[in-house]
C-alpha positions in Angstrom: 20.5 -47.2 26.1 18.8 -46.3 29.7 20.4 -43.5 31.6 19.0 -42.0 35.0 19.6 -38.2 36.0 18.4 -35.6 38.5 16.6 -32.8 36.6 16.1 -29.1 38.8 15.4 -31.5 41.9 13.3 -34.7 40.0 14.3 -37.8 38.7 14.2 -38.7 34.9 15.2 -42.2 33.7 15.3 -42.2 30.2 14.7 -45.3 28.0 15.8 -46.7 24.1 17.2 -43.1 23.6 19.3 -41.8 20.8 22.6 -41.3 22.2 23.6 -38.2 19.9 20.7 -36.5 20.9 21.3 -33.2 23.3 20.3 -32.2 26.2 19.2 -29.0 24.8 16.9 -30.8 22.6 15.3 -32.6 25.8 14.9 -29.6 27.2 13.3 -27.4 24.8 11.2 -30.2 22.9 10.6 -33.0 25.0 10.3 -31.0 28.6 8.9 -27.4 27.3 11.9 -26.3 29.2 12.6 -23.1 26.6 14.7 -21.0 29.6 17.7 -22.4 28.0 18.4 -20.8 24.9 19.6 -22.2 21.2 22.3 -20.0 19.8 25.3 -20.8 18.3 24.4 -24.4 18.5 28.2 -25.0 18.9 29.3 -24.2 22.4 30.7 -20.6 21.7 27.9 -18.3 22.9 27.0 -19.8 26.4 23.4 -19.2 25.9 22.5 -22.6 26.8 24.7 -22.6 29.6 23.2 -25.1 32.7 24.9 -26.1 35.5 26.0 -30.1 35.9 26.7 -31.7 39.2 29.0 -35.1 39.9 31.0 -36.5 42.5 33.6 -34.2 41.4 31.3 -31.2 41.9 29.7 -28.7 39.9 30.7 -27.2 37.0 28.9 -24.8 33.8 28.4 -26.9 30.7 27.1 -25.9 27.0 23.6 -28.0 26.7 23.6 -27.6 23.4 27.1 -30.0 22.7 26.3 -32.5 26.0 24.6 -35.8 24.7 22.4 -36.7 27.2 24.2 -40.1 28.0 26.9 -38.2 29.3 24.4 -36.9 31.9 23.8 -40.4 33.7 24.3 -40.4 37.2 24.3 -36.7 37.2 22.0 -34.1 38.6 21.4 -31.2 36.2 19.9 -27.7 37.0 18.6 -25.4 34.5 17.5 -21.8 34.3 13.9 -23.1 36.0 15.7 -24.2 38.9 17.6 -21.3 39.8 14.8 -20.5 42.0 13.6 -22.2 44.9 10.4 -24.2 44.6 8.3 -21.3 46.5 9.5 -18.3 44.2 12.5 -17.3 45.9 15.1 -16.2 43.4 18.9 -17.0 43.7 20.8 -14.2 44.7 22.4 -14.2 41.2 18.6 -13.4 40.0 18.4 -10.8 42.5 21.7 -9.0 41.7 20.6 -9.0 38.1 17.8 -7.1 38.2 19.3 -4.6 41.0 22.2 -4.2 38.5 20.3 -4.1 35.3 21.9 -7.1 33.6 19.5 -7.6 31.3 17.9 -6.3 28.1 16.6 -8.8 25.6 17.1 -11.5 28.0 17.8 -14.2 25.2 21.7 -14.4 26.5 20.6 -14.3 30.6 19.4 -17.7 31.5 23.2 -19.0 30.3 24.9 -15.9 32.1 22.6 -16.8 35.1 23.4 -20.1 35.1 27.1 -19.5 34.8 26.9 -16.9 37.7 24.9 -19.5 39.9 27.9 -22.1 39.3 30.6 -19.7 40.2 28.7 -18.5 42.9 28.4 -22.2 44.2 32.0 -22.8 44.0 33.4 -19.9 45.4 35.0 -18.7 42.1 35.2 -14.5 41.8 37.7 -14.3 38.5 34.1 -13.5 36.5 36.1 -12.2 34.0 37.3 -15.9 33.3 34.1 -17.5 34.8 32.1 -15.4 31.8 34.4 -15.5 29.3 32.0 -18.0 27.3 28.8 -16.1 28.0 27.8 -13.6 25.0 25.5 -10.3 25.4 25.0 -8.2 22.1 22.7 -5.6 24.1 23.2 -5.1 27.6 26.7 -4.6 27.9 29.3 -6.4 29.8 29.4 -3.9 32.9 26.7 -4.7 34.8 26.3 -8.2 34.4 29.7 -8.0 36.2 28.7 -5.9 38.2 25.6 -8.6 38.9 28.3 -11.3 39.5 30.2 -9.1 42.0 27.4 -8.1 44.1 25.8 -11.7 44.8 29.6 -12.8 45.4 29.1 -11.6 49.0 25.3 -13.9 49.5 25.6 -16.9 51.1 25.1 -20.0 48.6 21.4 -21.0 48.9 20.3 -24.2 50.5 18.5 -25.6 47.6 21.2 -25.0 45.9 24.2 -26.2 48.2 23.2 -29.8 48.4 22.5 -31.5 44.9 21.7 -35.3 45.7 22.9 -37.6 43.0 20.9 -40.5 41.8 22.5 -43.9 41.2 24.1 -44.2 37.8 22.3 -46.7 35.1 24.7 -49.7 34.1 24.6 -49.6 30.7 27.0 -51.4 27.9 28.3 -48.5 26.5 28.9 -46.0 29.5 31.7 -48.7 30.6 33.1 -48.0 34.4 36.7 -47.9 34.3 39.4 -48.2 32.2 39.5 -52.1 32.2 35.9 -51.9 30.5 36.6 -49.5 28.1 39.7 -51.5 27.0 37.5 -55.4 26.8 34.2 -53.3 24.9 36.2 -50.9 22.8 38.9 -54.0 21.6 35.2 -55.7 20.8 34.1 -53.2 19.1 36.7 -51.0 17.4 34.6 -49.3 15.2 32.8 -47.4 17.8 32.7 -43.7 18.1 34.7 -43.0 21.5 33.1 -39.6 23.6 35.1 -38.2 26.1 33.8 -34.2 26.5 32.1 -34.2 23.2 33.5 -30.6 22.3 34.3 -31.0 18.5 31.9 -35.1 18.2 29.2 -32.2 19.0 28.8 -30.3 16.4 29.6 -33.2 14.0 25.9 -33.8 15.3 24.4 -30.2 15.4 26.5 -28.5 12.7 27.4 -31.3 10.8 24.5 -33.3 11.0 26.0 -36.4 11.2 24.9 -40.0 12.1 28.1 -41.0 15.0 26.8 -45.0 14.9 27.5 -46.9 18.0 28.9 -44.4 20.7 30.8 -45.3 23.5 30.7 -42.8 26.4 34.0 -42.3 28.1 32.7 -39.7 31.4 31.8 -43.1 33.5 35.9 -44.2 33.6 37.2 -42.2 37.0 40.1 -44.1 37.0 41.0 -42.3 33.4 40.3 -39.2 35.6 43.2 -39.1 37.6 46.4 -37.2 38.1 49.2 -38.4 39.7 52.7 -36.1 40.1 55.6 -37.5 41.4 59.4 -35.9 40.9 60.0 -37.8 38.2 56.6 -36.8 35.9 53.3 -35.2 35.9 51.1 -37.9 34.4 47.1 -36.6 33.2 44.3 -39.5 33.0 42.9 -39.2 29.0 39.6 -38.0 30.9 41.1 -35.3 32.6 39.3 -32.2 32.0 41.0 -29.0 30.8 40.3 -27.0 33.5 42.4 -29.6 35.7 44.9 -29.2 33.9 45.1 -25.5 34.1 45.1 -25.6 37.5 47.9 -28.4 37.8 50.4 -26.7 35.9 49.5 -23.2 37.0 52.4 -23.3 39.5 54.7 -25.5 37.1 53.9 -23.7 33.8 52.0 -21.0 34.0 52.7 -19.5 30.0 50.9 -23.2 29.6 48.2 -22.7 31.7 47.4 -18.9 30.5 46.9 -20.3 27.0 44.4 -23.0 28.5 42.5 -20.5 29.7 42.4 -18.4 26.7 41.9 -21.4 24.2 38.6 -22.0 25.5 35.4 -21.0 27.8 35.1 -22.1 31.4 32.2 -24.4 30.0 33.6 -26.1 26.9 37.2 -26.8 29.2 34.9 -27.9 31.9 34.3 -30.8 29.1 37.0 -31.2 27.2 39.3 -33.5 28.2 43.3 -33.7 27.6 43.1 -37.1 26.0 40.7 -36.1 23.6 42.3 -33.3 22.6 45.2 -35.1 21.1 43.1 -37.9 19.9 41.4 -35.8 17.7 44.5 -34.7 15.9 43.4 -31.6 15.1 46.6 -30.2 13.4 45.2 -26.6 15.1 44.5 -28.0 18.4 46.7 -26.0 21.4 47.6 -28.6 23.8 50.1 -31.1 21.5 52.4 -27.8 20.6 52.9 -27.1 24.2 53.4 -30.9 25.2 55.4 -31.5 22.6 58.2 -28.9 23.7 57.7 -30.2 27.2 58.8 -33.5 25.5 55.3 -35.4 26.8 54.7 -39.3 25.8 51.4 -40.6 25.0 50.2 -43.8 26.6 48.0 -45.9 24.4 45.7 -49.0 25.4 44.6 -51.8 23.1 43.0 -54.4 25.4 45.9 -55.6 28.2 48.4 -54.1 25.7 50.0 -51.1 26.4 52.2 -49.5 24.6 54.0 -45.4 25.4 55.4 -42.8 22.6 56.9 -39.7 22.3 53.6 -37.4 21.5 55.5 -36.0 18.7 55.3 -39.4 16.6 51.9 -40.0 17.4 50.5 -37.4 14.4 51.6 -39.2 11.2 49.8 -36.8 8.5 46.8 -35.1 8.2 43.7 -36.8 9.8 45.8 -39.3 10.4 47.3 -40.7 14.2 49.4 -43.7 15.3 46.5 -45.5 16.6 45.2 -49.0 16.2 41.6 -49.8 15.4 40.8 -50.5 19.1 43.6 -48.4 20.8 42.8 -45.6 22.6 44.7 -42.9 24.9 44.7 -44.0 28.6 47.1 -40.9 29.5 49.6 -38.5 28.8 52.9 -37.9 31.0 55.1 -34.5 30.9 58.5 -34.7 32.7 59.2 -32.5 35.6 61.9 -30.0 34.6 62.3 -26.2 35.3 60.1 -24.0 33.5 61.7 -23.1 30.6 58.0 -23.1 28.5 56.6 -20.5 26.8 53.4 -20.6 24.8 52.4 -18.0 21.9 48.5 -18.4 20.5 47.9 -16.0 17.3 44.1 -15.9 17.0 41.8 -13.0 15.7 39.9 -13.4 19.1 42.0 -13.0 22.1 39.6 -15.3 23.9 38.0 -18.9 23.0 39.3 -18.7 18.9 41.0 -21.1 17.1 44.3 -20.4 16.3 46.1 -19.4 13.3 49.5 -19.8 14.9 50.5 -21.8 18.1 54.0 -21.4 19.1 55.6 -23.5 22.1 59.5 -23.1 23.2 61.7 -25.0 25.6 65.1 -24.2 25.5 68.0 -25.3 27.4 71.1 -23.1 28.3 74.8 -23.5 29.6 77.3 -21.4 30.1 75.3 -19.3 27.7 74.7 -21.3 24.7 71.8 -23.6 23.5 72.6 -27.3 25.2 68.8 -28.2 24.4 66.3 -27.0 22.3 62.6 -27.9 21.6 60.3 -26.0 19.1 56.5 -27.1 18.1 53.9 -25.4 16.0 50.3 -25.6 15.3 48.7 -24.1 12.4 52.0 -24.6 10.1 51.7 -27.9 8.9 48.8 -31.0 8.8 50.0 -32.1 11.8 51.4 -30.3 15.1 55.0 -30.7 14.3 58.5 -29.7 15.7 60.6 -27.1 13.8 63.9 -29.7 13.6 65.5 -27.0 11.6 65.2 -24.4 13.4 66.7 -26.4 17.1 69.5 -27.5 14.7 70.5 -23.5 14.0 70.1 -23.2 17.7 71.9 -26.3 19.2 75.1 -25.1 19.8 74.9 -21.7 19.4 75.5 -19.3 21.5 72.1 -17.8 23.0 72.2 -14.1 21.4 69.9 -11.8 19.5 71.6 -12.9 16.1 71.9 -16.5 17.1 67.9 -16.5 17.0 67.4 -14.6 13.9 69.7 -17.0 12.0 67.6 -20.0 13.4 64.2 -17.9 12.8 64.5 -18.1 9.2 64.9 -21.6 9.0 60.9 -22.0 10.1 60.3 -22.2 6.3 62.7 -25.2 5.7 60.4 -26.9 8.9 56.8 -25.8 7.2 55.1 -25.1 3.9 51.6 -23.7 5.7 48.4 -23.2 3.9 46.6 -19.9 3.3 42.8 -20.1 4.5 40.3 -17.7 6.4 42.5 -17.0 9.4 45.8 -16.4 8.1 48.0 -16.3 4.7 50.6 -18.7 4.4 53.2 -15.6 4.7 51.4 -14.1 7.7 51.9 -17.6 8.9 55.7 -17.7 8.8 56.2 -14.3 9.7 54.3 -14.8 13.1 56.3 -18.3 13.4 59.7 -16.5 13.1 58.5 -13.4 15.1 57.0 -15.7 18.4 60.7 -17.1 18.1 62.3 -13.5 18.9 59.4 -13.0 21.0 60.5 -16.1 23.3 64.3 -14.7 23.4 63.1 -10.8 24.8 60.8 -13.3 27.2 64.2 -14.8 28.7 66.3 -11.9 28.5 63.5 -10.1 30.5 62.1 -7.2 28.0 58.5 -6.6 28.4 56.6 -8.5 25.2 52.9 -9.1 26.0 50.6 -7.2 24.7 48.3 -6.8 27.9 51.6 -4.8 29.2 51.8 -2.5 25.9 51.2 1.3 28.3 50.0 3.9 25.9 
């Protein structure tokens, strides 16, 4: 595999590479370039943080979870080129020291490099924007404080303008969608990488050999999203961040758990589709599409075929997908926002969760005329709670009506106990995000970030 990208301003065209190998590996043992750091190794400590440039933009990324074919056409910039080539630091830099961001300096070149992309792209939430950045010495104060200051300097020119070089055509970077379908129906066993946030740390944690590797980032027409009155339909490639900001205004309980379920970085790579394709039966986004009643568009070749999402997950580790089939998109109907999204995790921030809740339910004349309930972290599988909508449907929509159906969550799910929760905790939480949703609707204050002591 050949790939070509810009690196701090040069070009590198790399040839016969291993295409599990990292770009924090490049960097540190093949280029000497040790400003980006080696942490966590797994994309939660944004110490390896670089900023990555497309057509689409720029945007942070973990080094140490980006195989460097997903890097072709690209123009990368590290730590080393936060500078201008005559010394001159970014205003980021500059802020830093004024502010005293920095002690041991092992976790600044990522929280520079995440500073220097928000600063590029306008973005002041640094809360959010840092949210996947780590510091165990300085403190978090005036780093933001950093961030806030160089928000009012003007973005550098050697900064500004990041010219791309021309993407190398390579076999298994296919172009579009119609590629992917004729290589990946020729070669079904091959490992398909869309953001490479979990295939990642198969390599670095895992240490696993991922055999042939398709690389998905090259297919802009899986990239798009298209609404229309009728549905809002999300491209398999679309990243998470995207999709925050798409249903922001149409869901936003949906798009506050996007935010929280990852760091700006790792949902800068992770994509919708392969986040469902991974059936993860802890992974946030099929709960929440689920209750919105989402289908799942599959591709084998010219054969396409749709689902309800629901029926995709069959069992543990186990998907309705052919050997050749992949996910070209996922549609959600447009309907009023009825959603609301509960995530139990011992972090409030970029955790996995024990308990993902997701609620849509439908009222006339005040009883239930629709209801749709999913969980994650209850079963193998993110599954809907069928008993608990039957206690509802019906009903009439009362305090007691949703305790009745809140004890049926154990009829819908034996859960397991394990390191984040017991298998009690589990149900409790289930039945208590259910009474949680009815003080939502009925207006009483529930969320924890409005608790006044």
């Amino acid at each position: 595999m050949t790939i070509t990208f810009h690196l701090n301003g040069e070009e590198v065209v790399l040839k016969d590479l291993d295409p599990s190998a990292t770009l924090l590996d490049f960097l540190r043992e093949d280029r000497a370039m040790t400003g980006t750091k080696e942490g966590c190794n797994e994309g939660d400590c944004g110490a390896c943080t670089v900023m990555v440039t497309d057509k689409a933009g720029s945007k942070p990324l973990n080094a140490c979870i980006l195989f460097l074919p997903q890097l072709n056409g690209k123009s990368i910039r590290t730590v080393e080129g936060a500078a201008d080539t005559d010394g001159t630091l970014h205003p980021v830099q500059e802020a830093m020291i004024t502010h005293h961001g920095s002690q041991c300096g092992f976790c600044t070149p990522g929280f520079v490099m995440s500073m220097v992309t928000a600063h590029k792209n306008g973005a002041t939430d640094h809360d959010v924007q840092l949210a996947g950045n780590l510091c165990r010495c300085t403190g978090y104060a005036p780093i933001v404080r950093a961030a806030e200051a160089a928000a009012e300097q003007p973005v550098p020119q050697w900064i500004r303008h990041e010219p791309l070089p021309q993407a190398t055509e390579t076999e298994m970077l296919p172009r579009s969608g119609d590629a992917l379908a004729t290589l990946y129906a020729a070669k079904p066993e091959a490992r398909l990488v869309a953001g490479a946030t979990d295939l990642g740390l198969w390599v670095t944690k895992g240490l696993r050999d991922l055999g042939e590797m398709i690389f998905l980032d090259g297919c802009e027409d899986l990239k798009q999203i298209e609404i229309s009155d009728r549905e809002i339909r999300f491209g398999a490639m679309v990243d998470m961040n995207r999709v925050r900001e798409t249903l922001a205004p149409l869901h936003p309980s949906y798009a506050e758990m996007i935010r929280r379920f990852a760091s700006q970085q790792v949902r800068a790579a992770a994509t919708i589709g392969g986040n469902i394709a991974n059936g993860s039966p802890i992974g946030d986004n099929p709960p929440a599409l689920i209750a919105l009643g989402a289908r799942l568009h599959l591709r084998q070749g010219d054969r396409r075929r749709d689902i309800a999402l629901e029926d995709f997950f069959i069992d543990y580790g186990k998907q309705d997908r052919q050997p050749g089939e992949f996910v070209e998109a996922v549609s959600i109907p447009r309907q009023p926002d009825r959603l609301r999204v509960y995530k139990l995790s011992k972090r409030f921030d970029q955790d996995i969760s024990a308990v993902l809740g997701a609620f849509t339910i439908t009222l006339a004349d005040g009883s239930v005329t629709e209801a749709r309930v999913a969980f994650g972290g209850l079963a193998g599988t993110p599954k809907r709670a069928t008993h608990v909508e039957q206690a509802l449907l019906g009903q009439p929509w009362s305090e007691a009506t949703v305790a009745a159906a809140a004890a049926e969550i154990s009829q819908d799910f034996t859960p397991m106990t394990d390191m984040r929760a017991s298998a009690e905790y589990r149900l409790e939480t289930a039945r208590n995000m259910l009474m949680r949703y009815f003080s939502d609707l009925t207006g009483a204050s529930q969320s924890v970030l409005e608790v006044q002591l």
